[in-house]
N, C-alpha and C positions, 0 to 999 in steps of 0.2 A: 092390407088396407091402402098400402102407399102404391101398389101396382095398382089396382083399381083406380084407383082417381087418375093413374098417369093415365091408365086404358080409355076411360071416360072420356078424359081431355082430349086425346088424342084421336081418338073416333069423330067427337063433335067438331074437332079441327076440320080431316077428312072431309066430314059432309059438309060443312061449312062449305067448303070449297068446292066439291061439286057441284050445291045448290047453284052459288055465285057462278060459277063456269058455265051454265047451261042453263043461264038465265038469256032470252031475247028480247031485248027493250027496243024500243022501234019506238021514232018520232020526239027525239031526245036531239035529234040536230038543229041548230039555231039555225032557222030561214036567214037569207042573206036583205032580201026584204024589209025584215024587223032593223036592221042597223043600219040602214042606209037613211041619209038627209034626206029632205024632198027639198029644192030648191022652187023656192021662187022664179018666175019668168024675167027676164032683163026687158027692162024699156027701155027703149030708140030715143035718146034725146036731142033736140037740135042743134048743139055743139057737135055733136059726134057724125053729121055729115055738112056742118058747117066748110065751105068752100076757102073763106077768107084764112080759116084757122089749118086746114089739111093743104092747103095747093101752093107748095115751096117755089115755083115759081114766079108768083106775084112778089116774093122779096127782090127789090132792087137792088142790085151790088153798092151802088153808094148810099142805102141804108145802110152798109155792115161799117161799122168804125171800127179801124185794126189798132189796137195801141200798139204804139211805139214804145221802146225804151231807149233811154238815152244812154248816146255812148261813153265807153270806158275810158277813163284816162287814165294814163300811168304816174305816178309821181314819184318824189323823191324818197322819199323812205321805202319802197317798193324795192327800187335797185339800189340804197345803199350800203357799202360796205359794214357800216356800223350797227347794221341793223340786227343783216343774217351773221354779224362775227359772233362766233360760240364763246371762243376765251373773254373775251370783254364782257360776257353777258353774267357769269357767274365770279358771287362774292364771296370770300371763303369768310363762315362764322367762326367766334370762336368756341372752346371747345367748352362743353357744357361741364356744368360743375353739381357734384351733391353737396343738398346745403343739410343745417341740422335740423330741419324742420320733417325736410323727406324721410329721414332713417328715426325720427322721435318716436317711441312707444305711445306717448301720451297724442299724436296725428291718428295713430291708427287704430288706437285701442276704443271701440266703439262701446264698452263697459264702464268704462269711466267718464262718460259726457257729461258736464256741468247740467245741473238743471237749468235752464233759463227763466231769470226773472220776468212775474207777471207783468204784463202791460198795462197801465192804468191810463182810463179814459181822462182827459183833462178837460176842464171847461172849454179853450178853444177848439178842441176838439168838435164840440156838438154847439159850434155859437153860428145862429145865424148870419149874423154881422160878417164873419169870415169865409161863407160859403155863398155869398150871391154873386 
């Protein structure tokens, strides 16, 4: 019983696949046509052979204003000694210390946090008088 059903299977596999292989579909290709835009025509507007706006020539050279930047000066702190001196410039800290707050169980032990007492609203709180 169990070869036969393989035999079955296996047949209908076969033809399966010759049907599919020797199958001709023809006119399954997308025309290039169907996906193309059609565009709209461009219109000629009168900026676009306007003379004043295209013809680089009519700018005058004493239209163009060139800025200037103003010149450099040197000054004192630029060249002095005291400035670029390296040893003068660093101050030696002193040496840092553990206190007993940093190594305390009770800074770091996030298990033991104190509940914090409620906030209670007080009358100045919500008095006009205080808030204009």
């Amino acid at each position: 019983m169990k070869t036969t059903v393989k035999h079955l299977t296996a047949g209908t596999f076969i033809a399966l696949l010759l049907l599919v292989g020797n199958v001709k579909a023809e006119g399954t290709e997308a025309k290039a046509s169907s996906q193309e835009n059609i565009e709209t025509t461009l219109q000629l507007e009168n900026w676009m052979t306007d003379e004043v706006i295209w013809n680089t020539n009519s700018i005058s050279i004493a239209e163009i204003n060139q800025e200037t930047e103003t010149g450099l000066d040197l000054e004192n702190w630029m060249t002095s000694e005291e400035t670029w001196s390296v040893n003068g410039n660093f101050v030696e800290e002193a040496a840092m210390e553990l206190e007993n707050w940093m190594t305390s169980e009770e800074t770091w032990n996030v298990n033991n946090l104190n509940q914090e007492t409620e906030l209670a609203v007080e009358n100045w709180m919500i008095d006009n008088n205080v808030w204009k």
